[in-house]
C-alpha positions in Angstrom: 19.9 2.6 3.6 16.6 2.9 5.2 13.5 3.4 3.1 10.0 4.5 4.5 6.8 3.7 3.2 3.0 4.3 3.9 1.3 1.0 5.8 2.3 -1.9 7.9 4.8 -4.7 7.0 4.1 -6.8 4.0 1.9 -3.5 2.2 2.4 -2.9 -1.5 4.3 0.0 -0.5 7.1 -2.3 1.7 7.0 -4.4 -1.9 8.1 -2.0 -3.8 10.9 -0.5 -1.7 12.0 -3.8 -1.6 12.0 -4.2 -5.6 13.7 -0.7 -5.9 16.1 -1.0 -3.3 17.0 -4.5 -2.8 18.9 -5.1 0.7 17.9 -1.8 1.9 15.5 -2.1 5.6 11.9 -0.7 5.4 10.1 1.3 8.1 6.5 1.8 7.6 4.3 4.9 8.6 0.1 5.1 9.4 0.0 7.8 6.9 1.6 9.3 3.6 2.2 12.2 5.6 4.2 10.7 8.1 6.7 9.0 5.4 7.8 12.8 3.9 7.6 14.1 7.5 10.2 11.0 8.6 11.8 12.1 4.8 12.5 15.5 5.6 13.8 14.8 9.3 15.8 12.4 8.2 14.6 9.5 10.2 15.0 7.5 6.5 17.4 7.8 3.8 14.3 8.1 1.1 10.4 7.3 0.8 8.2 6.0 -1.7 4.7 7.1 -1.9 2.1 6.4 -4.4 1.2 8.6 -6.9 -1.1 7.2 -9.6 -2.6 4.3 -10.4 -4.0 2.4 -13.3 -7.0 1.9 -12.2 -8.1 4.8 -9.7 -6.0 7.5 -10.6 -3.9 10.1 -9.0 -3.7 8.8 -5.4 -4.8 12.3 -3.8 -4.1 11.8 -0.3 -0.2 11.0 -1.6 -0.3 14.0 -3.4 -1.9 16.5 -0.6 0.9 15.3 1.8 3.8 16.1 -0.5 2.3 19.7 -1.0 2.2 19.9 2.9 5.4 18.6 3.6 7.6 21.2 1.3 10.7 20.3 2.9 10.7 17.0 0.4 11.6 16.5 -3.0 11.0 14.0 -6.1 14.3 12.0 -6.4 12.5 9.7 -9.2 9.8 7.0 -9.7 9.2 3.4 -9.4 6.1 1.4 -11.4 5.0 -1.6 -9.4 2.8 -3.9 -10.6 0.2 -4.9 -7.9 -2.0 -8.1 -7.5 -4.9 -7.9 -5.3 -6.1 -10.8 -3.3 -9.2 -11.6 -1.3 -7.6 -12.5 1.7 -9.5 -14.9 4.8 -8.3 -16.8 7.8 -8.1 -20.8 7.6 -11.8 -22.3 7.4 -13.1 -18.7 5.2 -14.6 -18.9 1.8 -15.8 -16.3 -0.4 -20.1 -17.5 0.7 -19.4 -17.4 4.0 -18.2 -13.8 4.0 -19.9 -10.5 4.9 -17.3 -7.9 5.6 -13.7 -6.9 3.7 -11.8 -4.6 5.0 -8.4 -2.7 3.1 -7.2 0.5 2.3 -10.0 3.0 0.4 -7.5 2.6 -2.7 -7.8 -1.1 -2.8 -11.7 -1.6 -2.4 -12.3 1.1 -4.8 -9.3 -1.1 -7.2 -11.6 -4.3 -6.6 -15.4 -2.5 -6.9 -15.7 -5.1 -10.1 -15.6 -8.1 -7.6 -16.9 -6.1 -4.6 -20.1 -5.5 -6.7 -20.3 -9.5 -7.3 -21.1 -10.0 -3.5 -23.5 -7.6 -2.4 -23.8 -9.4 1.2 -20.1 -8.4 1.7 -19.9 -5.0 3.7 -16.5 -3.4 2.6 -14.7 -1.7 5.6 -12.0 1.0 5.0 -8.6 0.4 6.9 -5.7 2.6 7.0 -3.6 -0.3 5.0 -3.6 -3.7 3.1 -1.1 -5.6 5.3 -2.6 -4.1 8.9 -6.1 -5.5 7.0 -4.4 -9.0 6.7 -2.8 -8.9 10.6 -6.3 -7.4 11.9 -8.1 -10.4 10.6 -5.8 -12.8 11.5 -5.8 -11.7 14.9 -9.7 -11.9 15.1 -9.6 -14.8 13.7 -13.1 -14.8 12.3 -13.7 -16.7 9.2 -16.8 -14.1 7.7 -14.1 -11.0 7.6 -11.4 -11.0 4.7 -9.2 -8.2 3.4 -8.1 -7.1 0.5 -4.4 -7.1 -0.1 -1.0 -8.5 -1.4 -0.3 -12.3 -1.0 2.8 -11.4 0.8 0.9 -10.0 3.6 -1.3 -13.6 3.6 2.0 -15.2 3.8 3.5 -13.1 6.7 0.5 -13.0 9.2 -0.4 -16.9 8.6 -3.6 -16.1 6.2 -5.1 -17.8 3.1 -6.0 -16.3 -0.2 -8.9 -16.7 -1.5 -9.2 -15.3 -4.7 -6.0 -13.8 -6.6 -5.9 -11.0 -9.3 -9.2 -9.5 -8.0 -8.5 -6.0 -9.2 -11.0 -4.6 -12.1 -8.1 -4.7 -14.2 -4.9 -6.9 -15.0 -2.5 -3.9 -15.8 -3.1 -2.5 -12.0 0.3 -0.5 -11.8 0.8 2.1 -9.2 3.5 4.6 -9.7 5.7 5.7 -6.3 7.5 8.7 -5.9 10.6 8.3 -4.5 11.3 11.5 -2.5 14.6 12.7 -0.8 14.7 15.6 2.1 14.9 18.8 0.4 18.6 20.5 1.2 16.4 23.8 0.4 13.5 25.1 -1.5 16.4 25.5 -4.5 18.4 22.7 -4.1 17.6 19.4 -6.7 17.4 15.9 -5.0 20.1 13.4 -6.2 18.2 11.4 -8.6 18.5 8.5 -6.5 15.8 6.7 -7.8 17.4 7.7 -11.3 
């Protein structure tokens, strides 16, 4: 079984495809669109995009592509529980910084601590785990991202603060969608 998901390697998204559907391969997509476009192809068994979270809501990007892409449909759900980290190369620290760069959703999960450091510019990337490889490769010790500790793991980074959303519960709901057989047709329930 393949599974897509929205972002790079190591993002939440990966995470919790990997939760859901233990043993299955991942393949990640630059946007939510292009997951339920690779859905209704058939290029993956299934996808799981965001559709709400605790903190910031309905994740309306998410939901704009699924009304564009009609030729998907909601199989079932998955909660994940997600733990933003602040996120630097070896020899960062949090004084030192004066950029962060992540995914819109995850700076504006993190304004609480974002406000904290008014010196640190946030920078809006298209996904967590590409933040974490971008800085890496750079290699420059005043940029950090905002991401999961996976992702720190993967590309060789260091956390620097954990749990830096504005709240604890921070749960994002995925969709898991199927390729529609027709407008009519029901998806299996697979994520039933």
């Amino acid at each position: 079984m393949i599974v897509g998901f929205q972002g790079e390697p190591g993002a939440f998204s990966d995470e919790a495809a990997r939760s859901k559907f233990a043993g299955a391969q991942t393949r990640g997509y630059a946007t939510f669109e292009g997951v339920a476009r690779a859905v209704a192809r058939g290029e993956v068994d299934c996808g799981l995009l965001p559709l709400e979270n605790t903190v910031v809501g309905p994740i309306v990007a998410a939901l704009a592509a699924l009304e564009r892409c009609g030729d998907v449909c909601i199989a079932g759900d998955v909660a994940f529980s997600v733990e933003q980290c602040l996120i630097g190369v070896r020899g960062a620290s949090l004084e030192g910084l004066s950029r962060v760069r992540s995914h819109p959703v995850a700076l504006a999960q993190c304004g609480n601590f974002l406000v904290r450091y008014p010196n640190v510019r946030p920078e809006i990337t298209e996904d967590t785990a590409g933040a974490v490889r971008e800085i890496v490769e750079c290699d420059d010790p005043s940029v950090a991202a905002i991401g999961p500790a996976l992702a720190a793991d993967r590309y060789g980074a260091v956390v620097l603060a954990r749990s830096i959303a504005d709240r604890r519960d921070n749960v994002t709901r995925f969709a898991i969608i199927e390729r529609a057989v027709s407008a009519a047709a029901e998806c299996s329930g697979i994520g039933r």
